[in-house]
Every structure is written in C-alpha cells, then in structure tokens.
C-alpha positions in Angstrom: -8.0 -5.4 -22.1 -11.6 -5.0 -21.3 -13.9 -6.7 -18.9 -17.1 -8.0 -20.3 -20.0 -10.1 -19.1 -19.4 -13.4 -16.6 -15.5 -14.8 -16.5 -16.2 -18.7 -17.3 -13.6 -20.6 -15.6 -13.5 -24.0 -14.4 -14.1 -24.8 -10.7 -11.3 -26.2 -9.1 -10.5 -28.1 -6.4 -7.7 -27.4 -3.7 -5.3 -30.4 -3.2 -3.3 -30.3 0.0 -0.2 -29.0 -0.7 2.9 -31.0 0.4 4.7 -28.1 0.5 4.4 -26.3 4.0 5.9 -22.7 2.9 3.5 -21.9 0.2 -0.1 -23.0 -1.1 -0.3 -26.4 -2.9 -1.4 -26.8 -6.7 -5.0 -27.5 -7.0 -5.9 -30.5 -9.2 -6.3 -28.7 -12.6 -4.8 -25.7 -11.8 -2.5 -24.0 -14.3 1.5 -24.8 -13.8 3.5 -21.8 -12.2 4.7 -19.0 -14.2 7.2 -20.6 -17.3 10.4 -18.6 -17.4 9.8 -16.4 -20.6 11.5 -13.4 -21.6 8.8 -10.8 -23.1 9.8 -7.8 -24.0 11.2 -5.9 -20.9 10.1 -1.7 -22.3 6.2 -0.6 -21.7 3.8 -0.7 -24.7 5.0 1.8 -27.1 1.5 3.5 -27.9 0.7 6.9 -28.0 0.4 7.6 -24.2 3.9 5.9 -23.5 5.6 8.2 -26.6 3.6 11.4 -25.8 4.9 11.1 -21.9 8.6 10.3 -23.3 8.7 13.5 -24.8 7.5 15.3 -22.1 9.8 13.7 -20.1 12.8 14.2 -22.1 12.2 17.9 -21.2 11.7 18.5 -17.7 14.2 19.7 -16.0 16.3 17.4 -13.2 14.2 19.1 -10.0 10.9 18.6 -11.8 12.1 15.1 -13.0 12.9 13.8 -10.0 9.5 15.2 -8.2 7.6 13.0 -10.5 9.0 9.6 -9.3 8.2 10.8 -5.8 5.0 9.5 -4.5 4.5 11.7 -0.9 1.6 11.5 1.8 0.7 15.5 2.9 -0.3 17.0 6.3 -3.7 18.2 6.7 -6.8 17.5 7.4 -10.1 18.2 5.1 -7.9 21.4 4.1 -4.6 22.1 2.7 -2.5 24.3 5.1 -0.1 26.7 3.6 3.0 25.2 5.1 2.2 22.1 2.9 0.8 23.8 0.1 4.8 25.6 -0.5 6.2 22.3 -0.2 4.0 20.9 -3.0 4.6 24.2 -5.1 8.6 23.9 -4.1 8.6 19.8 -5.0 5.6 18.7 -7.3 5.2 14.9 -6.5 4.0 12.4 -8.9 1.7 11.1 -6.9 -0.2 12.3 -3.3 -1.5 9.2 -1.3 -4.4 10.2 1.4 -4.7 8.7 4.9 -7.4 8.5 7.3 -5.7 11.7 9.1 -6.3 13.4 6.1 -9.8 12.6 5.5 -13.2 11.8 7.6 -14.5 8.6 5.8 -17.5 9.8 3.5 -16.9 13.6 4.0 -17.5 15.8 1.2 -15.0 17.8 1.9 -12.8 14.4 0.8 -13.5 15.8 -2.7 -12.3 19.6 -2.2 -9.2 18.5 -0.7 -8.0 16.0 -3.3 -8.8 18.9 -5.9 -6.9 21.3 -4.1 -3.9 19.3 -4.4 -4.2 18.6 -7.5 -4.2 22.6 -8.8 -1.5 23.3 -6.8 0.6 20.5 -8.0 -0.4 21.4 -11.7 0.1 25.1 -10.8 3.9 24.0 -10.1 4.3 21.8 -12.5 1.9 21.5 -15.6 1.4 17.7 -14.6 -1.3 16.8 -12.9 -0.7 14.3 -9.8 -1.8 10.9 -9.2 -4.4 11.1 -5.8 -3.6 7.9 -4.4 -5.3 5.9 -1.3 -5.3 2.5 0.2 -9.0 1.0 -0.4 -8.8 -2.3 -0.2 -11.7 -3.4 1.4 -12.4 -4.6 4.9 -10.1 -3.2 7.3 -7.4 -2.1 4.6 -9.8 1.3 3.4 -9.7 5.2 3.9 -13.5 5.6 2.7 -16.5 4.5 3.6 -20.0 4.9 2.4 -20.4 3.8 -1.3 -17.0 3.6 -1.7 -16.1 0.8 0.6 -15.4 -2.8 -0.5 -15.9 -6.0 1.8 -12.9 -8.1 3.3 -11.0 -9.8 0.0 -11.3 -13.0 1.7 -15.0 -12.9 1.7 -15.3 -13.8 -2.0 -13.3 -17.0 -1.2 -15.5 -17.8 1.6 -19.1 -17.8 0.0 -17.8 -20.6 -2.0 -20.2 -21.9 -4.8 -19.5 -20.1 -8.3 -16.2 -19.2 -9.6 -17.9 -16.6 -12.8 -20.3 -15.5 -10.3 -17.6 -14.7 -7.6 -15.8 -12.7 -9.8 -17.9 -10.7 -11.4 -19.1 -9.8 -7.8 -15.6 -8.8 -7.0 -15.6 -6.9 -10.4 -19.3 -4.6 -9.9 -18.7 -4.3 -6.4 -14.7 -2.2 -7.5 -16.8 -0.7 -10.1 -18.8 0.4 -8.0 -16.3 1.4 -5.1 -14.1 2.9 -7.9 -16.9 5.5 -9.3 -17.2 6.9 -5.5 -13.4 7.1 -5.3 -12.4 9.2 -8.6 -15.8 11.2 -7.7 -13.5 12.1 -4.2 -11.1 12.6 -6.5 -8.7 9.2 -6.1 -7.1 8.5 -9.4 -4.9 5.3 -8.0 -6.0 2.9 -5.8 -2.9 1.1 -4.0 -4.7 -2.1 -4.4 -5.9 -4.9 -4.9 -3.6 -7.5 -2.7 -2.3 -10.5 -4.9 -0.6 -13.0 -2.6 -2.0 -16.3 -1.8 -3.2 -17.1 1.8 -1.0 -19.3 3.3 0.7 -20.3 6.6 3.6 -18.3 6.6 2.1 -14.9 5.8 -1.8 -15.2 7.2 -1.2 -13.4 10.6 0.1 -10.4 8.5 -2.3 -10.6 5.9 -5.3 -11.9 7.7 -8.7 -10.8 5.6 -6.4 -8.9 3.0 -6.1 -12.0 0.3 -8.3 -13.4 -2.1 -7.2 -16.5 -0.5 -5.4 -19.6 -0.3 -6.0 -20.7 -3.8 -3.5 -18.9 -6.3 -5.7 -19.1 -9.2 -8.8 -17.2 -7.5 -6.5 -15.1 -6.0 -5.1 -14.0 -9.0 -8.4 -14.1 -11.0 -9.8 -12.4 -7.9 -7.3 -9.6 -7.9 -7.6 -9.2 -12.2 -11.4 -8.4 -11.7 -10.9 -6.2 -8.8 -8.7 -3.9 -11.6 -11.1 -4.5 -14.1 -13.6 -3.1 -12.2 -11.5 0.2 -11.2 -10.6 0.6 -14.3 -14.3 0.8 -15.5 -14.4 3.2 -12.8 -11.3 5.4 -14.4 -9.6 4.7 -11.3 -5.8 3.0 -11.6 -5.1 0.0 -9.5 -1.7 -1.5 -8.1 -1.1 -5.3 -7.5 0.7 -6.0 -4.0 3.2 -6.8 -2.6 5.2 -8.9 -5.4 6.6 -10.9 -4.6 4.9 -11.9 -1.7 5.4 -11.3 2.5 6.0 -13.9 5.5 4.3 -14.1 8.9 6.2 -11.1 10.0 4.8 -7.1 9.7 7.2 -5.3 7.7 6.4 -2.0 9.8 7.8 -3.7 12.7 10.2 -6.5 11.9 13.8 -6.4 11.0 14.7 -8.1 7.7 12.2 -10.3 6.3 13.6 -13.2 4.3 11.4 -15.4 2.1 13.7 -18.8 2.0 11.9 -20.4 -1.1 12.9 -23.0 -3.8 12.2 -22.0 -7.1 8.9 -24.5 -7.2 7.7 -22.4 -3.8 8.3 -18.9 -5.3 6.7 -19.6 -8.6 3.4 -20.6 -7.1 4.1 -17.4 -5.0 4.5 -15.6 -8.2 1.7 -17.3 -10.1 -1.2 -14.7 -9.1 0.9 -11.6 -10.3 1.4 -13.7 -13.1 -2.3 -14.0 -13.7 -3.6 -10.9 -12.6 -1.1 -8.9 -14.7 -2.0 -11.0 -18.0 -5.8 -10.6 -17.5 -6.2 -7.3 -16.1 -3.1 -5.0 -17.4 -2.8 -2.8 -14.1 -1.2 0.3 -13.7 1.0 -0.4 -11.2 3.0 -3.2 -9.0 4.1 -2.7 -5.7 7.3 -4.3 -4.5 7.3 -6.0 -1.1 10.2 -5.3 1.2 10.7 -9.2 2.0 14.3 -10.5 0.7 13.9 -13.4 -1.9 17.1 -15.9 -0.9 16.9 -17.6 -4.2 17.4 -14.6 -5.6 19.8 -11.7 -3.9 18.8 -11.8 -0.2 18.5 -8.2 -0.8 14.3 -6.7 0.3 12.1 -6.6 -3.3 11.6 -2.8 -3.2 15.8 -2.8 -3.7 16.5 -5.8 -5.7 17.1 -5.2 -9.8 16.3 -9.1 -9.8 12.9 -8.7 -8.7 12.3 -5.6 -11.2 14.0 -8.0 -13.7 11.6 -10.5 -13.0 8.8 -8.2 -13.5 9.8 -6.6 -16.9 11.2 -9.9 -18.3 9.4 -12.5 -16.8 5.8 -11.3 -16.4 6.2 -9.0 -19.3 4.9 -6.0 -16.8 5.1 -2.3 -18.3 3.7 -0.4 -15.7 4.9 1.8 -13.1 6.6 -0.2 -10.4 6.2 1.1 -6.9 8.1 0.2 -3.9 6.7 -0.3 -0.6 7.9 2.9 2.6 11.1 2.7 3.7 9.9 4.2 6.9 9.3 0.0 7.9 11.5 -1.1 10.2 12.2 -4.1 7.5 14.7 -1.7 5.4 16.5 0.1 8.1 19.0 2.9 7.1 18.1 6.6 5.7 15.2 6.9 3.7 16.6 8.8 1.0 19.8 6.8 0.4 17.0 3.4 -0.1 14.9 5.9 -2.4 17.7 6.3 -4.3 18.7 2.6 -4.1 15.6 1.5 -5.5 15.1 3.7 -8.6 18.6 2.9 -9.3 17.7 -0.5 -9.2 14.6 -0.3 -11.6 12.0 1.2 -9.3 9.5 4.0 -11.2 8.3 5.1 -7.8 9.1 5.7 -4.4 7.1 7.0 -1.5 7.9 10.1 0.8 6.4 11.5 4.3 6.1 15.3 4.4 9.3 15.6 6.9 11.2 13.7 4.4 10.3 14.7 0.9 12.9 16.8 0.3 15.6 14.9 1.8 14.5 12.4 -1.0 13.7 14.8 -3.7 17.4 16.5 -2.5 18.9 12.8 -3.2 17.4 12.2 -6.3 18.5 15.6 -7.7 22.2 15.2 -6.6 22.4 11.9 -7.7 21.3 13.1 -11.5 23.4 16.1 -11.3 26.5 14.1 -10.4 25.6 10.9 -12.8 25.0 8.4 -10.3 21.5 8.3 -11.3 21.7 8.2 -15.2 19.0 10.2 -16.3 17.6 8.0 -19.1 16.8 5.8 -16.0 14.9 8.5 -14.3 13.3 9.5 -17.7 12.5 5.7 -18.4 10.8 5.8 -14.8 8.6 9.1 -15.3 7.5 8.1 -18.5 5.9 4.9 -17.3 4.1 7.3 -14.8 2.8 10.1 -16.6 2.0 7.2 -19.6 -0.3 6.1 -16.9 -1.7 9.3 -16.1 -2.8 9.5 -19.6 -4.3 6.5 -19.8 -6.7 7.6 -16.8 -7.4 11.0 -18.2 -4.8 13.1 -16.0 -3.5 16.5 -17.8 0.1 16.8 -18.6 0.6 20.0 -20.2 3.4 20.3 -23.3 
C-alpha cells in the first residue's frame, strides 16, 4: 500500500464515553474490529518465498540468532569484546540506545555500519538497525531526524487530511535522516488510545484519545517511514494500563469484549491502512483472554494473525520489566513457542537466550518449522527494505 496525496476523512466528533476503562465511540466513528478470520500465514510473494528458502537452510545456531533482537555495548565505536559476541551469535536485529549514540553525531552512522559488516561477516544476513524514535521524549536522535510529541497532532485540532499528512512528511522526513544513520526499523509508532487508565504511562506518547485518529495517526506515521525505506512497528498491542511495565508486577487489563475491541480498533486500522513491518506485543495480561502478559499469550498472536489478518514479524516487549518476572531466557523461549517472531536480548544475556533457543530446537521442544516460520517473516522484511541476505 502506498501513501499518496491528502487522506480525506470525515471529521468526527468525540462522544463521552460511558465506559470508564477505555475511550468512548465517537458519533460516526467506525464499529470495533468484527471478529473475522483472514488468512493467519504472511503474503506469499516473492520476498516471503525467497526468505523461506533461505531459512529452511541455516543451521539451528544461525536460526535461532535471527529471532534474536539484542541491544550492544559501546559507544560511537564497536569494542572488540562486543564485536566476538556479534561474530559468535549474529542477531536479527541490533536496537541502538542513547548510551550508544550522541543525538546527531556523525559518528551515529559509522557505528550502525560497523555492525552491520560484522553481523553479515558472521552470517551472510544483514541485521535489522533498530531504535526507538518516536517523537517527543520517546527518541534516540535529534537534529533532522527528530519528530514532535504524537499527541501534538491531536492537539492542533482543526483538519483531520491536513493532520495527517503532517504526521506523514514530518516521518518522511525523520525517516530519511534515520536510514541515512543507518536505522533500518524504527520501534514505533505508538497505537493505543489515550485514555484514563493508561495516560500517566503513556503521557505525550499517543495519538490520542480518539481511536480512529490514533489509528489513522499511527498508519501515516508508517507511511511516511516507509517512503523513507525505514520499517516501522505498531505498539504495544494490545494496549497497557496506568501502570509502567519496567516497574510494576503483573499488569492485568480487566476488559469486556466491547472495552478491548475499541482497544484493539487502532491496530486494527493502522495495520489495514499502512501494512507495517512489525507489531509489538505489550506485556499487560488480557483477562478476557488467558490472564497470561501479551508478549507470552498464543491468544493474542492468534488474534493478530487471524483476527487483524497481520503477516509481519511480531515482536515482544523486554523481559528485563519487572511485569514478566522469572529468567529471561526461559520467557524468550515461552514467547516464540507461543507465536512470537522476535525477542529482544541485553549483551549479558544474549547467549543465555541464544543457548535456550538452541537447546530447545535440538531437543524438539521448539519445533523448528516454528522457528523457521518466525525467521522467514523477518528476513521477508529485510527484503522488503533493501537488507542483503546472501544464498
């Protein structure tokens, strides 16, 4: 799908919800997501078959590396220690942090390449260079690529087209600085809906409390990286409460069905319109559902591939929060098991993850068409924004 001129929409107004746990429906706004069963396997196009193959033939250490999504130590440089560990493991993906980079250096650049040959030295596949740029307070780079405050959009008011198509130039914009630096994902935009019970976590981070802009809002934001060549991932499906993940214990989103669907609604939207590359799984724990956090629940991944009709790569928040206590490698394993493509790893516990992954293959716990499915879905990605896989 491609982005082209103004979006025309209708302007709606927002009702007052009677519902205190999630955002009311605005008169004319469209009815939460129907209960539809798509087709639950990616697009089978050309990328998606070529990084099957591929797949099919790595072996079970360099198979498991790819679903592994790992931050690095370092800053503007690469130190040996961490270059070994990137030669001995390969990740799928590197995410950079503001430790790693000084906002605006161009030095950003030389790093981000220098992890990128060494991964493809190791491996023959190149990584994803991910960061967090968001916008507002959520961003690892400033200068031309930074974005304003999601919220911001909402609060101008006045034009719906016009408000999106700003969101859409300015991510252009942000997103040709970024794969200039060398950023190939972006682990945004934000999709939840503003609303009392998850405002003092998100704050500035939404498009709002209307879950048609916000999921109009978060569609253009993609569109725009994508014009950019940078890949984008909607978060956190299925949505968060008032409490911080990083520092709560469980969080438990105690929906009715009505309540979650308008939670789900902007995914819903912003999946149809934009097609991003990836979807991030929150760790909250749906009741309706399993009680068990997103980022470990088959239902939620179920809900994704059937429901939504998403083919991407589905990510799953760090299980380094305090919200999904227990070992890090036994929940990484957990949630690829339970449909997760990706998982994220620190540099002290990368290969306690990557170690898990591999046993569990090598023993059958982890079937390895499940794996393969996983790493197909992310190199089919990688070839969609221009990354090399080598045969």
């Amino acid at each position: 799908m491609t982005f082209s001129g103004r979006f025309f929409f209708v302007c709606l107004l927002l009702l007052p919800g009677t519902v205190c746990f999630a955002p009311g429906q605005g008169a004319g706004e469209e009815a939460p997501p129907a209960r539809t069963a798509p087709p639950q396997t990616p697009v089978q196009d050309g990328a998606f078959l070529r990084a099957s193959s591929i797949a099919s033939r790595l072996d079970t250490d360099r198979l498991a590396a790819q679903l592994i999504l790992s931050a690095v130590d370092g800053r503007e440089t690469l130190p040996e220690k961490t270059r070994a560990l990137l030669m001995e493991i390969p990740p799928g993906g590197i995410m950079l942090f503001r430790y790693n980079v000084n906002a605006g250096s161009a030095r950003a650049a030389a790093l981000a390449g220098r992890i990128r040959e060494t991964v493809r030295e190791a491996s023959g596949i190149d990584p994803f260079i991910a960061a967090d740029q968001e916008g507002g307070d959520i961003q690892r780079f400033g200068g031309a690529a930074s974005l304003p405050p999601p919220l911001s959009y909402w609060e101008r008011g006045g034009d719906r087209a016009g408000l999106f198509e700003d969101i859409a130039l300015d991510a252009e914009k942000a997103g040709g600085e970024l794969r200039r630096l060398g950023i190939s994902l972006n682990l945004a935009p934000v999709t939840e809906t503003l609303y009392g019970g998850n405002e003092t976590f998100l704050k500035t981070r939404s498009y709002g409390p209307d879950g048609d802009f916000s999921g109009r809002g978060a569609a253009a934001f993609v569109l725009g990286m994508k014009r950019a060549g940078v890949a984008s991932t909607l978060k956190h499906f299925p949505g968060n409460t008032a409490l911080d993940p990083h520092r709560a214990g469980k969080v438990i989103l105690q929906a009715n069905e009505a309540e979650l669907d308008r939670m789900i609604f902007p995914f819903k939207k912003a999946i149809a319109e934009s097609e991003p590359a990836a979807v991030m799984l929150s760790h909250a724990a749906v009741a309706l559902w399993d009680n068990r956090p997103a980022s470990l629940s088959s239902r939620a991944v179920e809900y994704l591939r059937g429901d939504l009709g998403f083919g991407g790569i589905i990510i799953a928040d760090d299980f380094s929060m305090a919200a999904v206590p227990g070992p890090v490698e036994q929940r990484s394993l957990e949630a690829v098991m339970a449909g997760v493509d990706m998982v994220m790893a620190w540099p002290g516990n990368i290969r306690a993850i990557h170690g898990a992954l591999v046993s569990a293959l090598r023993t059958g716990t982890l079937d390895r068409k499940r794996a393969e499915q996983a790493a197909s879905r992310i190199m089919a990605e990688k070839l969609r924004y221009g990354l090399v896989l080598r045969e």
